[in-house]
N, C-alpha and C positions, 0 to 999 in steps of 0.2 A: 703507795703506788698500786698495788692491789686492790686495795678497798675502793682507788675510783675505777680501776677497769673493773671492777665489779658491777659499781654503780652506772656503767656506762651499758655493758652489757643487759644487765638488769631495764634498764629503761630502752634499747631495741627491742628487748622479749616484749614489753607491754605495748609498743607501739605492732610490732607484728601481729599482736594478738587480740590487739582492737580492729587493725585492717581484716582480718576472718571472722571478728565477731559483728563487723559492720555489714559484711556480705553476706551475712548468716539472717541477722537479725538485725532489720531496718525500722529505725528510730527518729523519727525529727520532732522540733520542740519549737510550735508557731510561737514567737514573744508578741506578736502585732496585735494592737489593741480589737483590727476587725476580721482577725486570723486570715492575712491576703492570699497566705501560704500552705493553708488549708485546703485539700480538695474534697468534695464532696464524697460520700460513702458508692455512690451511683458512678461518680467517675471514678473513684480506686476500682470497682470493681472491674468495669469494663476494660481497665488498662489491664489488670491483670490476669482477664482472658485472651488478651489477643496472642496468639499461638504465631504470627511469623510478623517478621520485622515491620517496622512501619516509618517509611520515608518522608518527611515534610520540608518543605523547601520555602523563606520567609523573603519575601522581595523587597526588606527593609532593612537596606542597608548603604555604604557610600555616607556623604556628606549633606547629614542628616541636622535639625534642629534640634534645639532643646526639648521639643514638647514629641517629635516623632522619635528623637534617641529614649525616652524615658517609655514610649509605648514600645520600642524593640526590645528594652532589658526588662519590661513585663514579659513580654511573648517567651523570650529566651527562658527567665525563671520560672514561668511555667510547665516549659516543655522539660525542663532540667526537673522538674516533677513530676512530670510523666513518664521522664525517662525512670526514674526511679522507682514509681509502681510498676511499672510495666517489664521488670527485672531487665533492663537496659534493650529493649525493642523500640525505642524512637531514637532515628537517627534521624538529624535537622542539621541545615545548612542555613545563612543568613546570603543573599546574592543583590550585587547591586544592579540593578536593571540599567543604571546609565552610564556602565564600566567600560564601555567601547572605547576604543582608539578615536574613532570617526564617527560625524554623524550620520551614516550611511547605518555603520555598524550598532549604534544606540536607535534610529529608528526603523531599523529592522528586529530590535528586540522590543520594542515597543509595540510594536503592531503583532508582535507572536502572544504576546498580557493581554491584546485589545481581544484579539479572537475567540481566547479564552473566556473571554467576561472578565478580565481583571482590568479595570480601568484605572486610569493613571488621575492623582488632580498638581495641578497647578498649586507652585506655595512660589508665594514672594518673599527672599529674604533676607535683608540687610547686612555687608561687608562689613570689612573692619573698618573701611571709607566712610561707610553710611550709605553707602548705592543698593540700591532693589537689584536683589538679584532674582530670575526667572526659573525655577526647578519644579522637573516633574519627579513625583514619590506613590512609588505602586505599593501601600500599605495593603497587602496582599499577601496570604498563602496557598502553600498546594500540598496538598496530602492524596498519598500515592499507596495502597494498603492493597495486597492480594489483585495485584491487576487493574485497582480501579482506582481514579483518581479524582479528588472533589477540590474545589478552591472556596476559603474562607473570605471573609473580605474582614478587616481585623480593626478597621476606623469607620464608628460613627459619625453621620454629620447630620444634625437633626439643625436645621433651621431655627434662629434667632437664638441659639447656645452661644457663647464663646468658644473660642478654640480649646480653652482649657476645660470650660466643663463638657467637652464632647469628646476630649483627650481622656477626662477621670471616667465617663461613660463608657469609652474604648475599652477600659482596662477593667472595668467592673464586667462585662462582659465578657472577656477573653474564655473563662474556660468554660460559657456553655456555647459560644460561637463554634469555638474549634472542639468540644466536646458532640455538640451536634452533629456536627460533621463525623466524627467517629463512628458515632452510632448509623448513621446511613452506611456508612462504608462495612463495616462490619456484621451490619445484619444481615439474616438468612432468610425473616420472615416478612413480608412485607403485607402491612395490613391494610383494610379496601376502607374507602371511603364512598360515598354517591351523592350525586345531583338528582335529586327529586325531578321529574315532570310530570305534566300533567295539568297543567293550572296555568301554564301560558307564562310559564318563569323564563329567565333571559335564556336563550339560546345559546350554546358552547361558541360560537365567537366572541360575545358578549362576557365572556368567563372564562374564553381563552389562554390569558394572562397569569390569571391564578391557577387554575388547573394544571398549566405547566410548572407553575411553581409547585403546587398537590404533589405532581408526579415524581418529585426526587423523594418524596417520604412515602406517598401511597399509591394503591394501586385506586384507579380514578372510573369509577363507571356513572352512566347517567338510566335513567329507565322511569317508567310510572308504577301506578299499585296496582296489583290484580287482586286481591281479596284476601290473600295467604297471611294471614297474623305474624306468620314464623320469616318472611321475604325480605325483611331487615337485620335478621338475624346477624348476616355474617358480615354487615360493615360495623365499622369501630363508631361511625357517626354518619349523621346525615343531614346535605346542605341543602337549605329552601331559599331560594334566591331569586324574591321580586316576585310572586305570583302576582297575576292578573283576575284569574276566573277561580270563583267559589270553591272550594274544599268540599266534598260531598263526606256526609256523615258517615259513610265505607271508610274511605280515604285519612279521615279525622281518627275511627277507631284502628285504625292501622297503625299509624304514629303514636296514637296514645300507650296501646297494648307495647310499642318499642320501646317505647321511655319505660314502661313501670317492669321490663325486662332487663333493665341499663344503661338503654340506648341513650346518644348525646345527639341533640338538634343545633343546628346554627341555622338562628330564621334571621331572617333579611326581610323586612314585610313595610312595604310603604304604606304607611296610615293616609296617606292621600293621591289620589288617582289625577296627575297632573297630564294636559294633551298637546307637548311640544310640539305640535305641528301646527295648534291655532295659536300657540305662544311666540311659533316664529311668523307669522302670517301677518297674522292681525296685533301682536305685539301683546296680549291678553288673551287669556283663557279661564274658566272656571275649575277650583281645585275642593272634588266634590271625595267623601271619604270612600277609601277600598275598600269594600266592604268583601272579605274573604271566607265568610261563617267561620270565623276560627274564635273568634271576642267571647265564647263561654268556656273551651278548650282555656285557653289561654289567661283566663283570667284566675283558673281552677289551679293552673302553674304559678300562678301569685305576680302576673302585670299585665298592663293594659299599655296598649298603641295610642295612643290621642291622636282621635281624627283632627289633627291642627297641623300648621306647617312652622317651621321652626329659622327666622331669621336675625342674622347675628351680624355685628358691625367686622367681627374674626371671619373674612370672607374669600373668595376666589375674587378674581376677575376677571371681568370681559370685555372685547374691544365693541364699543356702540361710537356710530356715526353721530357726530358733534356740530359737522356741517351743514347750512342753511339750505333746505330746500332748492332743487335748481341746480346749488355748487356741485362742485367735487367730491367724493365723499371723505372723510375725515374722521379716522378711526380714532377713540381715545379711549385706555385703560379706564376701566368704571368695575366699583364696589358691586358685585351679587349679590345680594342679601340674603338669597335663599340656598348659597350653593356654603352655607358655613366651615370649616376649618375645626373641627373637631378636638377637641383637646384629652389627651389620656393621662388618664388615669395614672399616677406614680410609684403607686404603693401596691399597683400587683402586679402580677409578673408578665400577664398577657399585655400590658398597657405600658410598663416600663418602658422609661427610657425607647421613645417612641417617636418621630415626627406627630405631628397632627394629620388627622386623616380627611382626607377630602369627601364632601360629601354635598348631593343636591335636594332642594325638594326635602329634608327630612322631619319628621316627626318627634315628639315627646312621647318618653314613655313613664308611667308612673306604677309606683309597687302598690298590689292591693293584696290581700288577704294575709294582712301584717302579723298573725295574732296564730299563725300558722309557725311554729319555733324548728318545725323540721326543714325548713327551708331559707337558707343564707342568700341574702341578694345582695350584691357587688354590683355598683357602678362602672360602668367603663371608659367611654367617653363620652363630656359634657359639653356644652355650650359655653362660651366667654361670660363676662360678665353683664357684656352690653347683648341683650336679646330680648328678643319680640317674639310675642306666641300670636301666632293668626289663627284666627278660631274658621270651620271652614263649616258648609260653604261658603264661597269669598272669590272675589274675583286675583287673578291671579295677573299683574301686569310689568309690564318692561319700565312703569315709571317706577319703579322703588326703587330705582336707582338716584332718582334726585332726592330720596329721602332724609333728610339732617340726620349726624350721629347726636342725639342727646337723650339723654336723662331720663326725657319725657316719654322718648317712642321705643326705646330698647330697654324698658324696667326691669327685668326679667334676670337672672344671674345663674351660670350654669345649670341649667336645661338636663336631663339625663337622655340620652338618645342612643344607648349602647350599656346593655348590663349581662350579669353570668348570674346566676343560679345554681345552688348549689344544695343537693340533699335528698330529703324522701318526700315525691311529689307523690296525690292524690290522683286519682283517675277521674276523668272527667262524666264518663259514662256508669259509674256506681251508680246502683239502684236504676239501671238502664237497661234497653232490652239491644240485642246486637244488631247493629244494621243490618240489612237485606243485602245478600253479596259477598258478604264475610263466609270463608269456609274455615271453619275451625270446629274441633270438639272440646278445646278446653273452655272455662269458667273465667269471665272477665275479671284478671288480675287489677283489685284495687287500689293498692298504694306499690308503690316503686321499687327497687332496689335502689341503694345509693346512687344517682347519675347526679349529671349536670347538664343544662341547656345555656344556649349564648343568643340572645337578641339586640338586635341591632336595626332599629326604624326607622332604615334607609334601603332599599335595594342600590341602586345606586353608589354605595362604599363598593361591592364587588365589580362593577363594571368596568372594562376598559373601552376606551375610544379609537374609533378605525378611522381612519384617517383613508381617503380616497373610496371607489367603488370597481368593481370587480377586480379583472386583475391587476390593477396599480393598489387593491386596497391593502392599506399598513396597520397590525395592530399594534396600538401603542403601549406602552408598559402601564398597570392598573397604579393609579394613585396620581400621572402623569400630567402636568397643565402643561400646554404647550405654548398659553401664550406668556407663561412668564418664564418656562425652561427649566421646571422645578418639579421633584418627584416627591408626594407625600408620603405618609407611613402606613398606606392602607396594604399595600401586600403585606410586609410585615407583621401589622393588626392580624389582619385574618388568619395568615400562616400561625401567628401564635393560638391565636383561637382555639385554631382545628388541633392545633400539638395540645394542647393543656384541655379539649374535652375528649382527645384520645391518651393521653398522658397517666398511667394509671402506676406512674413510678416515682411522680413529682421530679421530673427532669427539668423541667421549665421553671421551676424554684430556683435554679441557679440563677436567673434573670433576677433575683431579687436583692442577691449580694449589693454590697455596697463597700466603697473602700473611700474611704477621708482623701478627702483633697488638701494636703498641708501645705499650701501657699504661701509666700511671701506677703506682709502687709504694704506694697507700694507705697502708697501716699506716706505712710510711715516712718519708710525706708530714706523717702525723697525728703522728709522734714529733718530727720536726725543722721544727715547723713555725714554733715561736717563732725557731729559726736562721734562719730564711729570710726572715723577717717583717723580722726588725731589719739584715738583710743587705740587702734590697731598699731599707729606707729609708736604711739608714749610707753602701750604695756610693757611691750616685751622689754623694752630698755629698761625701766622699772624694776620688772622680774627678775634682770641681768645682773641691776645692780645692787638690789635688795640680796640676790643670791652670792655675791660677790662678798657684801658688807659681812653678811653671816658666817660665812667661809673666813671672810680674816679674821672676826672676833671668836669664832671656834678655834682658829691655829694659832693665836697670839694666845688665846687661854691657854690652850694645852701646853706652849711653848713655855710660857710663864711659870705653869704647872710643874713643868718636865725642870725648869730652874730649880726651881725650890725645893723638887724631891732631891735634884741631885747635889743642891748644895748640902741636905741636911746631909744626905750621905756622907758625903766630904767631913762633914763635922765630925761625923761617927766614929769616923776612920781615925781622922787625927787623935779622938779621946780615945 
């Protein structure tokens, strides 16, 4: 009796004393083959700065599907590991947004998510009847840190995905989504970015769109060059977007002398000067090259713009009048050829798991000074398989729309029209004397510090579209087709851009995780499915009775056993 209140005792001391060495000294052990439960070294650490509580509130919850329950008890074990680094600083609630008594009271919480920017989608879902049922699911969080508050949006939906691979895309993302979000909340320093002018680039309505998106990470100015080498200094990067008129070789060594100090460029540069005004007019225009003095610069960086125009069967569309002369007009959906759909890149981080990006008018760009090992070039977004290079000049006209898709006219197979650079560029102006205008006393710095630049041979991918003229005009979201009611990946694209050539922490590597989609084989399921059926009811009886049969022949042995010891006894006795 002793010896087990010992042993009882004895085993609360080890249990009490793993509960203060677990709160002492914290241990977990990922078994998963693509460590899903692993956080990055950049996210422990930030969790383990934060110095006051931090509230998140998850509006995924209620009467939810198979595929939205599995993205909740992601979001949850996540956060259950951040609670963890974070020495228990994240408190999270899960809320169902359509828990009202009344519809009054569910679409008045519904329009409190819309205002916010959390938008609700439609899921259709099948009873136990078999009836389509209608629900709205605000796959949506809010994170609430030091008085400030940001909303994650937590589900993917990248077009022609299935639900399931835009579910495992959801999940592969979850902690640099809501990790991002942290780091805007938390930070003290906010670093400057700029829009170049000068050269007849789109005007801040035209860029409207993104710039407000800019603005939750940076601080946003726009200006031209006055001569100062050092007047780029203090942004983290700088955006050329669509220039029109020449670069002046002041201007050139300005930008140059920034990159070979660190600086990171996103050019936007259309390799063909297209005039929508005689393309809406007369229905044809000439698409003659833009010529911006930048093609020796730029080539010394290791690519070239091809003055060509880039058309691709992966297209937008537009509504063109079908109807006979005379009639009524007669709008019908028609293939663009020139306005392609861009496709990114998988395997890096700025292009991950991405929509495709819209895009008009754009160019080919090709890697030259290959033989150059200091400098890494990455594709970003390509063209489809089916593509046509138009070499310009060339007329530019509204019939390629009745163009055949075949074989013959789109030979062409992703196209490069978006790449990153990466490493120690060359200076364009080595062995060069300094423009006229340049105020500086230093020595033109020849080759680079480590930087990176991002091109992209469209201006056009940054544009958004204004809908109406003065005060009724509307701008619309960047990436935005109106006439199919569909938003591309182009904020996105860029947003990641500008984060990974200001990103000097590899934050945006978290985009690159990946977590195994372990599915069901269906077809599989549906062939063998009477096997399974009669197997799930035959085993266990089986098991039952196999474990039954062994049980009597073990007790009938030993019984038998126990016979015969104690007949011999008996014997013993009597002799």
């Amino acid at each position: 009796m002793k010896r087990k209140a010992l042993h009882i005792v004895s085993f609360i001391g080890i249990v009490i004393l793993a509960y203060f060495l677990s709160e002492k000294f914290f241990f977990r052990w990922d078994l998963t083959s693509e460590k899903r439960y692993s956080l990055s070294d950049n996210t422990k650490h930030l969790l383990k700065n934060l110095n006051e509580e931090m509230n998140v509130t998850i509006y995924l919850d209620g009467d939810l599907n198979s595929g939205f329950l599995r993205l909740r008890k992601a979001t949850k074990e996540l956060l259950d590991e951040f609670d963890a680094y974070s020495s228990k600083k994240i408190q999270y609630e899960f809320v169902n947004p359509s828990a009202g008594a009344t519809k009054e009271e569910r679409q008045k919480k519904y329009e409190e998510l819309e205002k916010k920017g959390m938008r609700g989608i439609v899921v259709y879902d099948g009873n136990k009847e078999g009836e389509s049922r209608q629900k709205i699911v605000y796959p949506w969080a809010e994170i609430t840190y030091n008085n400030k508050t940001k909303t994650v949006n937590l589900l993917k939906n990248i077009p022609n995905n299935s639900g399931e691979e835009n579910l495992n895309i959801s999940i592969e993302s979850l902690e640099y989504e809501i990790t991002d979000v942290l780091r805007i909340i938390t930070s003290t320093h906010t670093p400057k970015v700029a829009f170049l002018e000068g050269h007849n680039e789109y005007p801040e309505p035209l860029v409207y769109d993104f710039t407000q998106t800019l603005s939750h990470y940076y601080q946003v100015d726009r200006g031209t060059l006055s001569g100062n080498t050092n007047e780029l200094n203090d942004y983290e990067a700088v955006i050329i977007a669509a220039p029109i008129n020449k670069f002046s070789e002041k201007d050139k060594f300005i930008l140059d002398q920034y990159i070979m100090q660190g600086g990171r460029i996103l050019w936007l540069l259309d390799g063909t000067r297209i005039s929508l005004d005689s393309l809406s007019t007369a229905s044809q225009t000439i698409g003659i090259e833009n010529d911006l003095n930048l093609t020796d610069q730029l080539f010394k960086y290791g690519f070239r713009i091809n003055a060509d125009l880039v058309q691709d069967v992966q297209c937008s569309m537009i509504p063109v009048n079908v109807s006979r002369e005379g009639d009524n007009p007669k709008y019908e959906l028609m293939s663009w050829y020139y306005s392609p759909l861009l496709l990114t890149i998988p395997t890096h981080p700025i292009s991950k798991n991405i929509a495709p990006v819209k895009s008009e008018f754009v160019s080919s760009i090709n890697f030259v000074n290959n033989d150059n090992e200091k400098i890494r070039k990455t594709p970003l977004l390509i063209t489809s398989t089916g593509t046509h290079i138009q070499n310009i000049p060339s007329i530019v006209s509204m019939d390629v729309i009745n163009i055949e898709r075949n074989g013959y006219y789109f030979n062409t197979q992703n196209a490069i029209v978006a790449a990153i650079l990466e490493g120690v560029f060359p200076s364009v102006f080595t062995n060069r004397m300094i423009p006229t205008g340049i105020t500086t006393s230093s020595p033109i710095i020849t080759e680079s510090k480590p930087t990176k630049m991002i091109v992209i041979a469209d201006g056009d991918v940054i544009r958004n579209d204004i809908q109406g003229t003065g005060a009724n005009a509307n701008i619309l979201p960047l990436g935005y087709d109106r006439y199919i009611n569909q938003k591309f990946g182009n904020s996105e694209f860029l947003l990641n851009a500008v984060n990974y050539l200001t990103d000097d922490d590899g934050w945006l590597n978290l985009r690159s995780r990946e977590i195994q989609l372990r599915l069901l084989n269906k077809p599989a399921i549906i062939g063998q499915r009477r096997f399974w059926q009669v197997t799930n009811l035959l085993l266990p009886l089986i098991i039952v009775l196999l474990y039954g049969g062994i049980f009597y022949f073990i007790r009938k042995k030993k019984y038998t056993t126990n016979i015969s010891v104690n007949k011999q006894h008996e014997s013993i006795a009597n002799d």
